[in-house]
GUDOBA-317900 format. One record per residue (C-alpha): residue number from 0; residue in one letter; x, y, z. Coordinates in steps of 0.1 Angstrom, whole numbers. Layout:
<nodes>
NODE   nr  rest   east  north     up
NODE  NUM     A      X      Y      Z
...
</nodes>
This chain:
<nodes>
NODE   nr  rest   east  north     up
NODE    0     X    552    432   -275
NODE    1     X    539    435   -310
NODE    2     X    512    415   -327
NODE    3     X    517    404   -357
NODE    4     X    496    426   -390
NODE    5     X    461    407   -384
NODE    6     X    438    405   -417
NODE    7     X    468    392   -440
NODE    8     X    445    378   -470
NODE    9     X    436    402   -495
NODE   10     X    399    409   -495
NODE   11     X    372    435   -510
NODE   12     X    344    446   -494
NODE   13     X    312    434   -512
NODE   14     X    280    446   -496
NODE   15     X    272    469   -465
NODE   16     X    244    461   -441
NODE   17     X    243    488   -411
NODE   18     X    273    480   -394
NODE   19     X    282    450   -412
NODE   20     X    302    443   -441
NODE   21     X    307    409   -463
NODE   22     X    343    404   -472
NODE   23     X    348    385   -506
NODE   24     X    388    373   -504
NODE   25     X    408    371   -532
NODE   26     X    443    347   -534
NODE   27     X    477    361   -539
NODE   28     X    473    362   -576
NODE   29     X    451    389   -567
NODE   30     X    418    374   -580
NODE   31     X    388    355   -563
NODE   32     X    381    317   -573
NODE   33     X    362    315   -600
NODE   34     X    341    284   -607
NODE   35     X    347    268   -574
NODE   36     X    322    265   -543
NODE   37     X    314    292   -522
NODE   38     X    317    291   -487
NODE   39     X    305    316   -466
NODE   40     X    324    323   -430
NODE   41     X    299    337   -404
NODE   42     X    321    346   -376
NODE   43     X    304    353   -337
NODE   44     X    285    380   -330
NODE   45     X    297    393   -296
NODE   46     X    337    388   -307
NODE   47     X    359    403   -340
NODE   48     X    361    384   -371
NODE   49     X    400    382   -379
NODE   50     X    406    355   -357
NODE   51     X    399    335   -387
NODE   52     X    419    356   -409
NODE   53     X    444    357   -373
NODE   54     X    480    368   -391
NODE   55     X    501    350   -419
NODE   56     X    510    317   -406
NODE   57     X    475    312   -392
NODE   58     X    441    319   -413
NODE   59     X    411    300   -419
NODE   60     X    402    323   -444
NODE   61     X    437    324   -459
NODE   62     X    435    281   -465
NODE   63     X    403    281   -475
NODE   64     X    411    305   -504
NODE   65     X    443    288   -513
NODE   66     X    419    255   -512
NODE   67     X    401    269   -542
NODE   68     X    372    282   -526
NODE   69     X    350    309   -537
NODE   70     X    354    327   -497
NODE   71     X    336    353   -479
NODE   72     X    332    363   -447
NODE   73     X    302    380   -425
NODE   74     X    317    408   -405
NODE   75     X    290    417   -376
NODE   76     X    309    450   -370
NODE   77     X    308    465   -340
NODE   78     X    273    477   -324
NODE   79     X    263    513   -316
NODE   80     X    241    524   -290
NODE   81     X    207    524   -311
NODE   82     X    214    489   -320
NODE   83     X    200    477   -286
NODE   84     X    168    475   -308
NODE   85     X    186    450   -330
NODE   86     X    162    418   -321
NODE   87     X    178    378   -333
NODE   88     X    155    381   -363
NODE   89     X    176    409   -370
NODE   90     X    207    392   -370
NODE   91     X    190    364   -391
NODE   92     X    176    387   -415
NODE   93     X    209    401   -421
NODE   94     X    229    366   -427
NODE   95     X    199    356   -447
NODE   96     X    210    389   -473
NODE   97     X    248    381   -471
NODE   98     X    241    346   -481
NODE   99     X    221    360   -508
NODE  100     X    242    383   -521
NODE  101     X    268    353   -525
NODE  102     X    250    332   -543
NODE  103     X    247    362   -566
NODE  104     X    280    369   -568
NODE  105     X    294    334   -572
NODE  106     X    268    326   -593
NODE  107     X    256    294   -575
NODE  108     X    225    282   -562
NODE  109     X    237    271   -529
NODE  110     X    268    280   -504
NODE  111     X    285    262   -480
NODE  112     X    280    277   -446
NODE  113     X    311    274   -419
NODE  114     X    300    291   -384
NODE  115     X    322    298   -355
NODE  116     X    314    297   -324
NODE  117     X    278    316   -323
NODE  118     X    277    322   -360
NODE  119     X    270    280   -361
NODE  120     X    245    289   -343
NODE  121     X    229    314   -366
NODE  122     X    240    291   -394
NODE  123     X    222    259   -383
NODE  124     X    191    281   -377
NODE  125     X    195    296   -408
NODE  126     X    201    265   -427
NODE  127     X    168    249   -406
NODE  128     X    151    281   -425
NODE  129     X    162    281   -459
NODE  130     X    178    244   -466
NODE  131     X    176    253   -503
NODE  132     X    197    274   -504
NODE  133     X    228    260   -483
NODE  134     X    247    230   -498
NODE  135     X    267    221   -467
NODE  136     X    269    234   -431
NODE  137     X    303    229   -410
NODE  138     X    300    239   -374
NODE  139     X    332    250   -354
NODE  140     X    328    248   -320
NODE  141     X    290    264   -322
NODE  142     X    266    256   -293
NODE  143     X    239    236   -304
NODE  144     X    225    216   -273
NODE  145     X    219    242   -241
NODE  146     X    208    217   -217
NODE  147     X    247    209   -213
NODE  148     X    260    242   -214
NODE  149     X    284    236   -182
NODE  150     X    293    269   -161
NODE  151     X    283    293   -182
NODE  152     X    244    282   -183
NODE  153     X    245    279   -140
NODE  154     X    259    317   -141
NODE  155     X    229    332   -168
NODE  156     X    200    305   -152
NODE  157     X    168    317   -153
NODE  158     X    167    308   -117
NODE  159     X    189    338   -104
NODE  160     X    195    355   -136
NODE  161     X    173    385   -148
NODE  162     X    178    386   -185
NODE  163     X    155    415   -186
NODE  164     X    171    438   -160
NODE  165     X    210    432   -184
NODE  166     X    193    439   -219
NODE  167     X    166    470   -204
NODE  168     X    195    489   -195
NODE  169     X    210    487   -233
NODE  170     X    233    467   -253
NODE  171     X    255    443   -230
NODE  172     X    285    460   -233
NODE  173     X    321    440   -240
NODE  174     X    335    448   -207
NODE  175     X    305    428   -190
NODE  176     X    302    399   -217
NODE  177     X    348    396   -208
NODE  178     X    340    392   -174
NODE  179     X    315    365   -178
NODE  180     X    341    347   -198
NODE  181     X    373    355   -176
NODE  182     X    352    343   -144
NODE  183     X    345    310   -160
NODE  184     X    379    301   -152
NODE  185     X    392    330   -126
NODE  186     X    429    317   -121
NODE  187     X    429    322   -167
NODE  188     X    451    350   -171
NODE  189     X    477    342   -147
NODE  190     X    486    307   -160
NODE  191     X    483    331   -193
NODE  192     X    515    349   -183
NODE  193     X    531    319   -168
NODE  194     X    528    302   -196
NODE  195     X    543    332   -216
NODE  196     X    574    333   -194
NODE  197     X    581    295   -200
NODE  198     X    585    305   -233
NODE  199     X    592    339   -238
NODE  200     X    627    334   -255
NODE  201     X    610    315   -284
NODE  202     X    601    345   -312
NODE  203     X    572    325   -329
NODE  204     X    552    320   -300
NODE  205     X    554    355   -288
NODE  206     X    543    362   -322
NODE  207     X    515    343   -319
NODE  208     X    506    350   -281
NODE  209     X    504    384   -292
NODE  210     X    485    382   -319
NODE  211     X    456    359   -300
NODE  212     X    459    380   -270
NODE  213     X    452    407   -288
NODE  214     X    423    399   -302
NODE  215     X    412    381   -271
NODE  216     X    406    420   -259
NODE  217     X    390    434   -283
NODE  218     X    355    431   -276
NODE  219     X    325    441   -287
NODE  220     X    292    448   -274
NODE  221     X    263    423   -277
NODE  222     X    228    441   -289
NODE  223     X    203    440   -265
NODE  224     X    171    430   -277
NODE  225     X    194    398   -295
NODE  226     X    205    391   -264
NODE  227     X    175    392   -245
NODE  228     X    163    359   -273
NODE  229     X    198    345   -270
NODE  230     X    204    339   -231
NODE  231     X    166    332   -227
NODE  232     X    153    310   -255
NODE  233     X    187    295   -258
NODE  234     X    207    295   -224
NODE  235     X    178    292   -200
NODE  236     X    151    275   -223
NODE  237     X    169    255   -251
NODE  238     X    142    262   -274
NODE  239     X    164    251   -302
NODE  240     X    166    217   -298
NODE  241     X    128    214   -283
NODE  242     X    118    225   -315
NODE  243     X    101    257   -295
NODE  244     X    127    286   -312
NODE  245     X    110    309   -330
NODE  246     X    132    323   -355
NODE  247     X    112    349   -383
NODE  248     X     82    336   -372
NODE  249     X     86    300   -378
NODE  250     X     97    277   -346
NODE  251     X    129    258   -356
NODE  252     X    147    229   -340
NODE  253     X    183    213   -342
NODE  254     X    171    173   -351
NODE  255     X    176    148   -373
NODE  256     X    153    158   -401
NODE  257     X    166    196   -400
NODE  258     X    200    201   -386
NODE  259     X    231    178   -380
NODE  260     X    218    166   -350
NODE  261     X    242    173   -313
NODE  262     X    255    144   -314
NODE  263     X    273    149   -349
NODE  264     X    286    179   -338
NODE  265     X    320    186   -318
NODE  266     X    325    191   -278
NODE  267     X    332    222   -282
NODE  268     X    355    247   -254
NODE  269     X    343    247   -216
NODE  270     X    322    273   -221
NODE  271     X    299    262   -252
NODE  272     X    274    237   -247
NODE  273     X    290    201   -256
NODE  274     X    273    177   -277
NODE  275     X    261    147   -258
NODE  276     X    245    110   -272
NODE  277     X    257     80   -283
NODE  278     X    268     90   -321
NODE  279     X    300     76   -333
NODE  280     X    317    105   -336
NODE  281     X    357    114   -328
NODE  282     X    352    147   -296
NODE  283     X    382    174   -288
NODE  284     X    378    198   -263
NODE  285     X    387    229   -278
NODE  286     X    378    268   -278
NODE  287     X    388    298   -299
NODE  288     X    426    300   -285
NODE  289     X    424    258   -290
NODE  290     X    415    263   -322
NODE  291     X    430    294   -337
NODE  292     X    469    289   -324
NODE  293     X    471    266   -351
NODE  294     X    437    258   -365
NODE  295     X    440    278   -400
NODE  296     X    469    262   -413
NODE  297     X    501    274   -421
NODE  298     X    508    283   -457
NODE  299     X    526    257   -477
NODE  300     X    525    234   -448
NODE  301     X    506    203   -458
NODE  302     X    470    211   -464
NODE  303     X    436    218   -449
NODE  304     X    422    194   -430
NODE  305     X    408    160   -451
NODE  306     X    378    162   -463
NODE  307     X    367    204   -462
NODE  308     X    377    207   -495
NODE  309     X    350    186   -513
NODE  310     X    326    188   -480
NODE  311     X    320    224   -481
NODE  312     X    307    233   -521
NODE  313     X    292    194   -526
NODE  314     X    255    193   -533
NODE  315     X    249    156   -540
NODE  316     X    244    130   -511
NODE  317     X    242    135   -473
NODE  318     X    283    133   -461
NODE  319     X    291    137   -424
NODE  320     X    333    137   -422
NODE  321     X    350    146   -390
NODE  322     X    383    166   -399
NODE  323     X    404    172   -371
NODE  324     X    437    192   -373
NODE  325     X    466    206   -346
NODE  326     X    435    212   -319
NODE  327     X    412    218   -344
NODE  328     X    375    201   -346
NODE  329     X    354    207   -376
NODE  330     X    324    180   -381
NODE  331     X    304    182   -419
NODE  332     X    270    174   -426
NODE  333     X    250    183   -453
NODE  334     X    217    205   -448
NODE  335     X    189    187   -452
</nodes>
């Protein structure tokens, strides 16, 4: 079974940072927006970036270009051995210089900032950092609040689990960070294959199976010194939200008066930390194969969903709109 080409937007590589690269993508005319907004996509750390840029029928990236948007995209790249060393202030450092290097290529003063999964992460605390520079912030299914972080913060609890004896060895490696995922739900990848011989005869979803399956293996390694901050002032502390993270020196917190607070922010998949309070707010349970079998949209087919549009490049007042497409949750607020 074949997957499907992956990466099917047109892109050029922009800058180089160690084993990163920001991707600038350019629309089938062959040129990027010009005079529109700029979003930037920061992607996970610990998975691969084109499963928002997934195949054809099924790109983030792709709609947001065809949107009008001025798009890049953070790719981590994959870690080498001496990036153990690479500490979270690392990893901050180095989306603070790709958001940089898009304001000076778009020519704006401020970017829109969409995060996936972990990269909302480093996107809230980044916007928290430098709000003057960010003119919106969307988070897709980014963990925000730890202290409801389900089964996956009772397996890495500081009460049994020894942070320092994973990251002293070196940089978590992808095999170990699949496991931890696969045992969150042990019975996964045989439903997986049931589910695939239900509907094996049917040449679009084998398409698609293949194409998220596929990236669904290929890991990558998580540096260990990040790590190290990640599962302990995160996971077992929630330092975040206490307003106790230190992030380049400076101790940051997800609240009302910095971030979009939890509760505007989506219930994320079973292994993310949900957001919990009594905000009006529309919730959908979904995770990366939730939202990536039919989260970008497919092209021609009727549109991004309402709202991202004008959300993401506005600079004016404070909006908070909850666009929710085919399994997909995306919540808006402007950075403070």
């Amino acid at each position: 079974m074949e997957a499907p080409p992956y990466e099917p937007t047109p892109k050029d590589v922009v800058l180089r940072d160690g084993t990163a690269r920001l991707y600038r993508f350019r629309s089938s005319a062959g040129a990027p927006a010009e005079g529109a907004g700029a979003v930037l996509v920061v992607p996970s750390l610990i998975n691969r970036w084109y499963v928002l840029d997934l195949r054809e029928s099924a790109t983030v990236l792709g709609s947001l270009v065809e949107a009008g948007l001025d798009t890049y995209c953070l790719d981590w790249g994959v870690p080498r051995d001496e990036d153990r060393y690479l500490t979270w202030d690392d990893v901050l450092r180095r989306l603070h210089r790709a958001v940089r290097h898009v304001r000076r290529c778009a020519g704006v003063e401020r970017v829109g900032l969409l995060g996936y999964c972990m990269g909302a992460t480093l996107s809230a605390i980044h916007t928290a950092l430098f709000p003057e520079t960010i003119a919106s912030l969307a988070n897709l299914a980014g963990p925000i609040d730890f202290a409801h972080a389900g089964v996956l913060g009772e397996m890495v609890s500081e009460a049994w689990f020894d942070v320092d004896a994973v990251a002293d060895a070196g940089n978590a490696g992808a095999g170990q960070m699949q496991s931890g995922f696969l045992a969150l739900r042990p019975t996964s990848q045989i439903a997986k294959w049931v589910t695939f011989a239900d509907r094996a005869t049917d040449p679009a979803f084998r398409r698609a199976f293949a194409a998220l399956d596929g990236w669904a293996n290929d890991n990558v390694a998580f540096p260990a010194a990040a790590y190290r901050t990640y599962i302990r002032d995160l996971y077992q502390k929630n330092l975040l939200v206490k307003g106790r993270h230190g992030a380049l020196g400076r101790p940051r917190r997800a609240g009302r008066h910095h971030l979009p607070s939890p509760d505007d922010l989506c219930d994320a998949g079973s292994h993310l930390p949900a957001a919990r309070g009594g905000g009006a707010r529309r919730s959908m349970r979904v995770g990366a194969d939730g939202a990536y079998r039919g989260g970008g949209r497919t092209r021609g087919s009727g549109g991004w969903p309402p709202g991202l549009r004008d959300a993401l490049p506005a600079t004016d007042e404070v909006v908070c709109r909850d666009s929710v497409t085919r399994g997909c949750a995306i919540l808006l607020r402007r950075a403070r």
